[in-house]
C-alpha positions in Angstrom: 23.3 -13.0 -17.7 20.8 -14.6 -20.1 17.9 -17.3 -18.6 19.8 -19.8 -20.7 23.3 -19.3 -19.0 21.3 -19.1 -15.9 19.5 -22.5 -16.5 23.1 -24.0 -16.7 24.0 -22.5 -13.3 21.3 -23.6 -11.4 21.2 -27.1 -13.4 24.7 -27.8 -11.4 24.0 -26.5 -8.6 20.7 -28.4 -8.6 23.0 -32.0 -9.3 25.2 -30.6 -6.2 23.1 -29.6 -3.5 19.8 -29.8 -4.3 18.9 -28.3 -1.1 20.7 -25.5 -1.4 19.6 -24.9 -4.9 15.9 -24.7 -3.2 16.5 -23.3 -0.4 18.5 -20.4 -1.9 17.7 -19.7 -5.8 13.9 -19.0 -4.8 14.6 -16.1 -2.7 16.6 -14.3 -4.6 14.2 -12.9 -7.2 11.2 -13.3 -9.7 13.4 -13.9 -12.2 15.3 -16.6 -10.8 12.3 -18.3 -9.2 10.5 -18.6 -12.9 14.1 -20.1 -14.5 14.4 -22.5 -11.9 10.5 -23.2 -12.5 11.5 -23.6 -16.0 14.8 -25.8 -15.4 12.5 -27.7 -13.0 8.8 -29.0 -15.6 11.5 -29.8 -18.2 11.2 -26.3 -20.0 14.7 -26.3 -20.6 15.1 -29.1 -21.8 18.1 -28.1 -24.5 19.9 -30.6 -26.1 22.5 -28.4 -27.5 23.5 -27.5 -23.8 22.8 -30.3 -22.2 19.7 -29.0 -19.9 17.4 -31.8 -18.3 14.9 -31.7 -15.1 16.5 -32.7 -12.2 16.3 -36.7 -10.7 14.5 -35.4 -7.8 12.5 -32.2 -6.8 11.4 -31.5 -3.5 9.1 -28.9 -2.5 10.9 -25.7 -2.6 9.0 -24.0 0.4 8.8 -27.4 2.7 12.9 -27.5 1.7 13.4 -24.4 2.7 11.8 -24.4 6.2 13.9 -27.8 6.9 16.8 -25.6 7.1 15.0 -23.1 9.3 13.8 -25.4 12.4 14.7 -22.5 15.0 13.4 -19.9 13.3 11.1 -18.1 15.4 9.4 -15.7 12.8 8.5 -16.4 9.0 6.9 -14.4 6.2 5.4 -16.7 3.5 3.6 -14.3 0.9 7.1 -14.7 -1.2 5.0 -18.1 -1.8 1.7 -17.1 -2.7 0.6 -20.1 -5.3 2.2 -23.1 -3.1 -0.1 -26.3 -2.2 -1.8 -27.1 0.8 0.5 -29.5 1.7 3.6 -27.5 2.1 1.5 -25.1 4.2 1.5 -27.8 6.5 4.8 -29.0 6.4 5.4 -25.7 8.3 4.4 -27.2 11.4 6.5 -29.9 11.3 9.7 -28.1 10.5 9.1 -24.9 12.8 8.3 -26.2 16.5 9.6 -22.7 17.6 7.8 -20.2 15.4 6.2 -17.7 17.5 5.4 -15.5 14.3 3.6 -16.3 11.0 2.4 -14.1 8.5 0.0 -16.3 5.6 -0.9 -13.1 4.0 -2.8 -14.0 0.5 -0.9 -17.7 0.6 -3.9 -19.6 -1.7 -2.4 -23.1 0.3 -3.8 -22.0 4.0 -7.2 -24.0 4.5 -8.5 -25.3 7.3 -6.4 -28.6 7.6 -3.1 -27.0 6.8 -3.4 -24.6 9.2 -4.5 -27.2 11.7 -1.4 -29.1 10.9 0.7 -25.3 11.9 -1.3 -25.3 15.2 -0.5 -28.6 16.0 3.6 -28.1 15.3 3.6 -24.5 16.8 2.0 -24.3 20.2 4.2 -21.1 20.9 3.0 -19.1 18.0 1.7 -15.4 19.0 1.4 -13.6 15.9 -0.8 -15.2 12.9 -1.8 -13.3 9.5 -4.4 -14.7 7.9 -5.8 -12.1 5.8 -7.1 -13.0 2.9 -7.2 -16.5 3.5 -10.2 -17.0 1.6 -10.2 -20.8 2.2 -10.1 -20.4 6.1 -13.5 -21.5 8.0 -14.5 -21.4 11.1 -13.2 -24.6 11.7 -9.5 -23.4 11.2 -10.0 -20.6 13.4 -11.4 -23.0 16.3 -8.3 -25.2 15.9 -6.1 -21.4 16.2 -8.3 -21.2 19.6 -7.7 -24.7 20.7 -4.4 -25.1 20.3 -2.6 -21.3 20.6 -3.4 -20.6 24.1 -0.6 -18.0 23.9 -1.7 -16.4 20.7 -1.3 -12.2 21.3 -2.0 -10.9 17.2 -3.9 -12.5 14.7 -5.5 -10.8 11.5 -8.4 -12.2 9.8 -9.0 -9.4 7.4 -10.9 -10.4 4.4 -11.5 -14.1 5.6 -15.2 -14.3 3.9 -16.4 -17.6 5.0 -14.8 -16.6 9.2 -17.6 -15.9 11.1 -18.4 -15.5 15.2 -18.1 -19.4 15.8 -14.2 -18.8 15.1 -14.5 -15.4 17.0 -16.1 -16.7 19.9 -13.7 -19.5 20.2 -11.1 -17.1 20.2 -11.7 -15.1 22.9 -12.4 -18.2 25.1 -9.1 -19.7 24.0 -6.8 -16.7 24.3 -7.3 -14.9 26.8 -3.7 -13.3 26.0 -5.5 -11.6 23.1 -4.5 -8.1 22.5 -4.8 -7.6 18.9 -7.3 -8.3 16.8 -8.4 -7.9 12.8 -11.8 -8.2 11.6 -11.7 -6.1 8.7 -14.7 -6.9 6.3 -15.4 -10.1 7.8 -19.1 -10.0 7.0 -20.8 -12.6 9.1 -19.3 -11.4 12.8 -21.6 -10.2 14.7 -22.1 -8.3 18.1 -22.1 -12.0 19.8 -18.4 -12.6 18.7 -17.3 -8.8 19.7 -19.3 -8.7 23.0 -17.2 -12.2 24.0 -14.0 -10.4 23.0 -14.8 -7.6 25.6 -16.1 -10.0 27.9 -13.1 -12.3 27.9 -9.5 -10.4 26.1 -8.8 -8.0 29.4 -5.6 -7.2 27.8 -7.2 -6.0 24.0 -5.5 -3.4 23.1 -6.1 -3.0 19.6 -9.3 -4.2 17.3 -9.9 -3.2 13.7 -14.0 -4.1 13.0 -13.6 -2.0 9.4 -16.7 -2.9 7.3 -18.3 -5.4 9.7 -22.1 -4.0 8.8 -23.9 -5.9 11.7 -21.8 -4.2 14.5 -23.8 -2.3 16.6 -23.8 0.0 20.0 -24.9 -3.3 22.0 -21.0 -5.1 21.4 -19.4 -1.7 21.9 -20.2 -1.3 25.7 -19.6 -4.8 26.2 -15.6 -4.1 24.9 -15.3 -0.3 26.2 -16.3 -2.1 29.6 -14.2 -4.9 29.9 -11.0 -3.7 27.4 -9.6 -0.8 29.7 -6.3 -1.1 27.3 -7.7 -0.4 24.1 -5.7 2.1 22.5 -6.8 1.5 19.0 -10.1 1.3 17.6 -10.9 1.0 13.9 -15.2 1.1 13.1 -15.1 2.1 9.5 -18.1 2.2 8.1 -19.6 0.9 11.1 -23.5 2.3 10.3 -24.8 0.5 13.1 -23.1 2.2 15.7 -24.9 5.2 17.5 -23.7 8.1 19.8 -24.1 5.2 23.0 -21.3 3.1 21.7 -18.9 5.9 21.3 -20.2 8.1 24.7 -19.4 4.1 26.2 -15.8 4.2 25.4 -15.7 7.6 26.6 -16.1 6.3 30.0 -14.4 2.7 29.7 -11.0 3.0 27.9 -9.2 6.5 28.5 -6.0 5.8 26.8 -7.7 6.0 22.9 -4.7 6.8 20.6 -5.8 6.1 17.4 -9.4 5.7 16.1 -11.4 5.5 13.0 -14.7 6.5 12.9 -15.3 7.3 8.9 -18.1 7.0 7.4 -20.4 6.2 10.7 -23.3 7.6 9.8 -25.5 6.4 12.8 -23.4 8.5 14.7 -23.3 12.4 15.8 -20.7 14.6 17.0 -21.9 14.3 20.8 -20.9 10.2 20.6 -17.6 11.6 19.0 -16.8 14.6 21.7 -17.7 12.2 24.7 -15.2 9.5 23.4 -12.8 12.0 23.2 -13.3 13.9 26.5 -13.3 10.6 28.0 -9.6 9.7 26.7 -8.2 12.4 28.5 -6.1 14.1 25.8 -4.4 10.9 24.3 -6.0 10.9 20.9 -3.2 10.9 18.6 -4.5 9.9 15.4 -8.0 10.3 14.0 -9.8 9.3 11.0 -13.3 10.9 10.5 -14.0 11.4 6.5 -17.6 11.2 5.3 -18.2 11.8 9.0 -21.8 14.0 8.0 -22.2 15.4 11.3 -19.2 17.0 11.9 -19.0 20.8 11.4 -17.2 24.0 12.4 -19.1 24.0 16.0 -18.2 20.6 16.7 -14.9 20.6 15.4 -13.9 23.7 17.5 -15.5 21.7 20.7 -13.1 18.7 19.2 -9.8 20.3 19.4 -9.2 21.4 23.1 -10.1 18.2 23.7 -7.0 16.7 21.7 -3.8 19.0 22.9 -1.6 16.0 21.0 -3.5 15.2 17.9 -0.6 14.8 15.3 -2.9 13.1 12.7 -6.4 14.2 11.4 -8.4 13.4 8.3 -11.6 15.5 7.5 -12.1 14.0 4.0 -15.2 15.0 3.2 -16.5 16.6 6.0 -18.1 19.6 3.9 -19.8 21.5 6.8 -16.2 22.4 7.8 -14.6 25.2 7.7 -12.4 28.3 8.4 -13.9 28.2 11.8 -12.9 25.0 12.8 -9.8 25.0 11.1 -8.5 27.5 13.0 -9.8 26.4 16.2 -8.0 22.9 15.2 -4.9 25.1 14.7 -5.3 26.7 17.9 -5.1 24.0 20.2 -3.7 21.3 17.9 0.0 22.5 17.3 1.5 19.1 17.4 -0.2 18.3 14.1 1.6 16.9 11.2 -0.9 15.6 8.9 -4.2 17.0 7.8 -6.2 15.8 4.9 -8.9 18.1 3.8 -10.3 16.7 0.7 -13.7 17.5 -0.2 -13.8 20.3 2.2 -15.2 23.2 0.0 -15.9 25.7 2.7 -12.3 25.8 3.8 -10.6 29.3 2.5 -7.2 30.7 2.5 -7.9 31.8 6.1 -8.1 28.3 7.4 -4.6 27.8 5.6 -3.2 30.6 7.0 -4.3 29.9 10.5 -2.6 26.0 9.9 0.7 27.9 8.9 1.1 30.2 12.0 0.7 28.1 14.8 1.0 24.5 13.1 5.2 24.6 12.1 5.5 20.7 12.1 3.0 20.3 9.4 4.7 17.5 7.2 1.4 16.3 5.2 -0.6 18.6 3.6 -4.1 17.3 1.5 -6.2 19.4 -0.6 -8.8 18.0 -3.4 -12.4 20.1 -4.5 -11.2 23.0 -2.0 -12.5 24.9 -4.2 -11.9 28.6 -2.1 -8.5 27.8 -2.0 -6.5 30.4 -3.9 -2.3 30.6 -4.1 -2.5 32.9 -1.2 -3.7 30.0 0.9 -0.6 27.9 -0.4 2.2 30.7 0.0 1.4 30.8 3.6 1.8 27.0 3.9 5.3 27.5 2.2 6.3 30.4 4.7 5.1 28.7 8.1 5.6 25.2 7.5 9.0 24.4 6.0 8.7 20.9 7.3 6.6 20.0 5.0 7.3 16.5 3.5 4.1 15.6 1.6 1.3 17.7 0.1 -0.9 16.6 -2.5 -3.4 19.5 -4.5 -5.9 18.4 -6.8 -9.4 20.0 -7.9 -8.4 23.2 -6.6 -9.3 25.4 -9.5 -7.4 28.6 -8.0 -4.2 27.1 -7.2 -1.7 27.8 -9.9 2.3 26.7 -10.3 3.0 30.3 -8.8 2.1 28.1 -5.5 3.6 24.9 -6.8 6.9 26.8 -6.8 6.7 28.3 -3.7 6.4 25.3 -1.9 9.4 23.6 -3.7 11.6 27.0 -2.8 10.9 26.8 0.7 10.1 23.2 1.5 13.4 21.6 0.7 12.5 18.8 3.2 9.6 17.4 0.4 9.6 14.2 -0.7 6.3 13.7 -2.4 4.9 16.0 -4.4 1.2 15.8 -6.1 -0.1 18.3 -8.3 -3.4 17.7 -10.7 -4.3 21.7 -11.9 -2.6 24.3 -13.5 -0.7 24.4 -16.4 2.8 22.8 -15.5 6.0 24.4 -17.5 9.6 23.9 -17.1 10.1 27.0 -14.8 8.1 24.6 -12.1 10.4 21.6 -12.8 13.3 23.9 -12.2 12.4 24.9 -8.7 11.6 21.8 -7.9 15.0 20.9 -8.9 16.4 23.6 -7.0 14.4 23.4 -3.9 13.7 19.6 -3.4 16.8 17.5 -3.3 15.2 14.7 -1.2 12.1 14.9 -3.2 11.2 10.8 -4.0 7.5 10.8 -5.6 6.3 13.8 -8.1 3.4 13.5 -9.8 2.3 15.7 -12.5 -0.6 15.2 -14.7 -0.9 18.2 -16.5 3.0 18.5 -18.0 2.0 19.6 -21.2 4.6 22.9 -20.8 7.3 20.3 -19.7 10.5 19.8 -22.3 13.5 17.9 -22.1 15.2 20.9 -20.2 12.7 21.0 -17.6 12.9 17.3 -17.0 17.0 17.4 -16.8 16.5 20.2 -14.4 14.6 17.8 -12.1 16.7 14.5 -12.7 19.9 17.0 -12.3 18.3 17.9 -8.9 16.4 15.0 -7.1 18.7 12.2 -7.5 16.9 10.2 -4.4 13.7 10.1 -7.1 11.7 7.0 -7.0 8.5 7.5 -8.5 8.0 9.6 -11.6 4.5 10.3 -12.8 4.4 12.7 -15.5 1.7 13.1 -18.4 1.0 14.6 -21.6 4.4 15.9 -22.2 3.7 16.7 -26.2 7.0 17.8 -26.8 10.6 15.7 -27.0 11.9 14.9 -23.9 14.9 12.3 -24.1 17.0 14.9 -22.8 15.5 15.2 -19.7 15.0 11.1 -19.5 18.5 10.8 -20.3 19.0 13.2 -16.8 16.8 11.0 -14.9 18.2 7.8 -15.8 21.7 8.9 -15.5 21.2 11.1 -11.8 17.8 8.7 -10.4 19.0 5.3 -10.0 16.6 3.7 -7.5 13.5 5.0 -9.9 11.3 2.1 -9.7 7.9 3.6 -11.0 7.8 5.6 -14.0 4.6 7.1 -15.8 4.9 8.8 -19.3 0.9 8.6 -20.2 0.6 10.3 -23.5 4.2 11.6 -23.6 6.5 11.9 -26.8 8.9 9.0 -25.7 11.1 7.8 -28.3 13.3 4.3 -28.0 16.1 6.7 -27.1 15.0 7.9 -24.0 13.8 4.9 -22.9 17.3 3.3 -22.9 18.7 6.1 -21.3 16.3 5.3 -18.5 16.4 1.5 -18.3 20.6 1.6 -18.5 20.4 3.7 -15.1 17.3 2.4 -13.8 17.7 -1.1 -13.6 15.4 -1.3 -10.6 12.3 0.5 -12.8 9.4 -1.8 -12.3 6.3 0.0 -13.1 6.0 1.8 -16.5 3.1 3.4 -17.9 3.4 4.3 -21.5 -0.4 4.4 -22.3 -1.6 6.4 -24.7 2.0 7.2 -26.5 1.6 7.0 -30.1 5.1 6.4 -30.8 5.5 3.1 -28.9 5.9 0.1 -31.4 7.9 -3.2 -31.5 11.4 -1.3 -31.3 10.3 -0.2 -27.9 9.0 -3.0 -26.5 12.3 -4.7 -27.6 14.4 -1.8 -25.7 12.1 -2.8 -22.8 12.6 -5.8 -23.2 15.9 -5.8 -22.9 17.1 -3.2 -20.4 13.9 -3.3 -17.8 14.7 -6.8 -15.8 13.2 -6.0 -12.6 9.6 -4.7 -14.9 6.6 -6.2 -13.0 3.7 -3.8 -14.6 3.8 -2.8 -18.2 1.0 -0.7 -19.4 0.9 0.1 -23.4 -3.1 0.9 -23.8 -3.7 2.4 -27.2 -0.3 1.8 -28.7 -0.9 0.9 -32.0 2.8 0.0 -32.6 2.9 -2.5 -30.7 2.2 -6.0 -32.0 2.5 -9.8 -31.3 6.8 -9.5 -31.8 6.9 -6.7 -29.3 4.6 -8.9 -26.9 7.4 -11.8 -27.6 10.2 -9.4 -26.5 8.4 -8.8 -23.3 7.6 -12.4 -22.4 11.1 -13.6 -22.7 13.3 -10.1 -20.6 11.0 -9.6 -18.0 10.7 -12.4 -15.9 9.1 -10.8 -13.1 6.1 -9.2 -15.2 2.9 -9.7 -13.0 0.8 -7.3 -14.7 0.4 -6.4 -18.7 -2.0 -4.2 -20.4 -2.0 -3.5 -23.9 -5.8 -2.5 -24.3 -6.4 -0.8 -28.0 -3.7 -2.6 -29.2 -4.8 -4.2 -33.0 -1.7 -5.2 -33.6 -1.6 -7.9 -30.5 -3.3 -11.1 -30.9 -4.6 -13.9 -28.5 -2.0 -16.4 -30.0 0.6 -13.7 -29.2 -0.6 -13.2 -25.9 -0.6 -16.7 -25.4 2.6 -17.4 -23.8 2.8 -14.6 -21.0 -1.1 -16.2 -20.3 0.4 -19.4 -19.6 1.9 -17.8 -17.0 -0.2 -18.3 -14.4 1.2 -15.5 -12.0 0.6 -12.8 -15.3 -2.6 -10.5 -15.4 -3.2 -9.7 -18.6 -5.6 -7.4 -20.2 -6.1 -7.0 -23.8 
């Protein structure tokens, strides 16, 4: 159906029920949302069919929550751009919301969310991150008047600092999760009154929060005995006293994140986890410099029931502490050893004999890594769901397609090395029917028969990233889009791509909303038109360096995909700012040129 024939629609359901129309036609898509927009400021306006703005236009958001008085959770992101105003008509219209999630809604400032505190006194779950408008004073009117508040996230919230923390902890004492990710101005006054006064914290992200040091940390390990998540990335200030603290204060540590900490050692990191008596489940310690082999193999008979560990670069580790991790650690499913040079194929091999429920695999820059390494992995851990290989210099598609003959439980599949041919796109059509992301950067031995292989064999494909494919291959695009229909990201950077293919993909893709044809020399108008045309759902369109495509390819785009929020068409002489002009009007559209 055309915008046009939509337009009429809506324009008689909007003389109907007006309500309805806003209540309903916003939620169901982009698309829709923008032609009602349209319908709505008199862009329709068509005499030939009749089209006018409606008599009356209420706010579509504060219309909406009318009809939702007893809802008792709402998610308002769909919303982003809407006014202060109707970001306090919430309030009013939701006495019995308990959750609200304001993620990146422009609208929420200090007075609106006032108004929400004042109409919600039951709310125990607020999202505020990125609320860049939100001050200390909306956070002390959160305090004053959500005495029952459990969650709230203030990630992001630049101008939140410990006045609205310390309020906080005085005002909800219920507190047991809380978000201060990169909020730059708390301090340890703000966290020490959280451990003084949340008993029941269980859960406090302090991610980027560079004035954090050892002094707040005993404060919360002593008076938060519950805390079972603990997030201090890139915490420098905090030493080996803050982490030996928590050892002795909260023994029930499940997940913590302690990367990049470079004030502290690995003594702070092996008292915290001797002191959580074996519940460390999860644990994030890239860039942390002092961990090597020694400590590592001190680390892991201290975690029996780690299941989830990332080493990124930690480059003092090794074989040694690798199989010491794989020792003790059986229960692990994910590793993540980028930037781990010293680790070998005898680290590997020691992950695939004991560690059988591996189901995430990362290697980047392992640079001892060889194919032998990767066969084992493919013998002993069948499980596998996700392994990513990049940098590894030694790792060919002999170990690509071994993994995807064995592992037939993958479902993404990264690859940035060898030379990729259509014997690996076979196997992994064989091998990996659930397989859902695959991306391969180095395609250039990839035809049209080696792409049909893999849309013939992985129909449950979602994400396609596959690059400088210099040979035809609308055959095997043809596969995809008639065997992949939930694709929804498609990359085809410096591929021979002709209109033909891309038709075959958008007529059984309909849901395709990222595509990447950067760098394709044969993209022009034609395409554009095709995309045009048979992409509807297409929020990102990337056509750098396509010097076929001008100002009427550009006009194709702005009027078939509705929902485009992103638009790059960098290199491109042929596009102007006049043609350009209308998706910038558009104010929801980044576009780069």
């Amino acid at each position: 159906m055309t915008d046009d024939c939509l337009a009429l629609v809506f324009q008689a359901l909007l003389e109907a029920d007006v309500h309805t129309a806003i209540l309903i036609v916003p939620l169901v898509c982009k698309r829709w949302r923008f032609v009602l927009w349209r319908l709505c400021t008199g862009r329709f306006c068509d005499p030939n069919h009749g089209l006018a703005p409606p008599r009356r236009l209420p706010c579509s958001l504060s219309t909406a929550v009318t009809r939702l008085r007893s809802v008792s959770g709402l998610d308002v992101p769909l919303f982003k751009r809407v006014e202060s105003a109707c970001i306090s008509f919430i309030g009013t219209a939701c006495p019995a919301l308990t959750r609200l999630n304001l993620d990146d809604c422009s609208g929420v400032t200090d007075d609106s969310l006032a108004a929400i505190v004042a109409g919600c006194p039951a709310l125990e779950d607020l999202n505020l991150a990125w609320a860049e408008n939100v001050t200390d004073a909306g956070v002390v009117s959160v305090a004053e008047g959500c005495v029952f508040l459990q969650r709230i996230n203030l990630a992001y919230c630049a101008k939140v600092s410990d006045v609205g923390v310390i309020a906080l902890a005085n005002g909800c004492p219920r507190l047991g999760s809380i978000c201060l990710r990169w909020c730059n101005w708390v301090t340890d006054a703000s966290v020490s009154a959280l451990g003084s006064s949340c008993p029941r914290l269980a859960a406090l992200d302090l991610t980027g929060c560079k004035k954090i040091t050892s002094k707040s940390m005993r404060v919360v390990a002593a008076g938060c005995p519950a805390l079972a998540t603990l997030f201090l990335r890139r915490c420098k200030e905090v030493t080996d006293d803050g982490l030996e603290a928590f050892g002795t204060g909260c023994t029930n540590l499940h997940e913590v994140d302690l990367g990049g900490c470079i004030g502290a050692s690995d003594a702070g990191l092996l008292a915290m986890a001797r002191g959580s008596n074996g519940s460390l489940s999860r644990l994030r310690l890239d860039a942390f410099a002092q961990l090597s082999d020694a400590s590592l193999s001190a680390l892991a008979p201290l975690c029996p029931g780690l299941r989830d560990l990332d080493l990124d670069g930690c480059g003092q580790v090794g074989d040694v502490g690798l199989s010491a991790l794989a020792h003790c650690c059986t229960s692990l499913t994910s590793l993540s050893l980028c930037g781990c040079p010293r680790v070998t194929d005898i680290g590997l091999k020691a992950l695939a004999a004991t560690c059988s429920d591996l189901a995430e695999l990362r290697l980047r820059d392992c640079w001892c890594v060889t194919d032998a390494g990767l066969l084992a992995i493919a013998e002993g851990c069948r499980a596998l769901v996700t392994i990513s290989i990049a940098d590894c210099p030694d790792v060919t598609a002999k170990a690509l397609t071994a993994i995807a003959s064995r592992c037939s439980a993958l479902s993404h599949l990264s690859y940035n090395g060898d030379f990729v041919d259509d014997d690996v796109m076979r196997a992994i059509g064989r091998g990996c029917p659930r397989l859902s992301h695959l991306e391969l950067p180095e395609a250039q031995g990839v035809t049209g028969d080696g792409l049909k292989a893999l849309g013939d064999g992985c129909p449950a494909l979602t994400a396609l990233d596959i690059r400088r494919c210099d040979q035809a291959i609308d055959d095997g695009l043809a596969a995809v889009g008639a065997n992949c229909p939930a694709l929804c990201v498609l990359c085809l950077w410096a591929c021979n791509v002709s209109a033909k293919g891309l038709c075959a993909v958008g007529r059984g893709c309909p849901a395709v909303r990222h595509l990447n044809l950067g760098d394709c020399l044969g993209i022009d108008d034609q395409h554009m038109h095709s995309i045009g045309k048979l992409f509807p759902s297409l929020t990102h369109l990337d056509v750098t360096r396509c010097a076929g495509v001008t100002d009427a390819g550009v006009s194709s785009i702005v009027s078939g995909s509705p929902e485009l929020a992103y638009f790059d068409c960098t290199g491109c002489q042929g596009v102007t700012t006049a043609g350009l002009a209308s998706l910038r009007e558009r104010n929801d559209v980044r576009v780069f040129a």
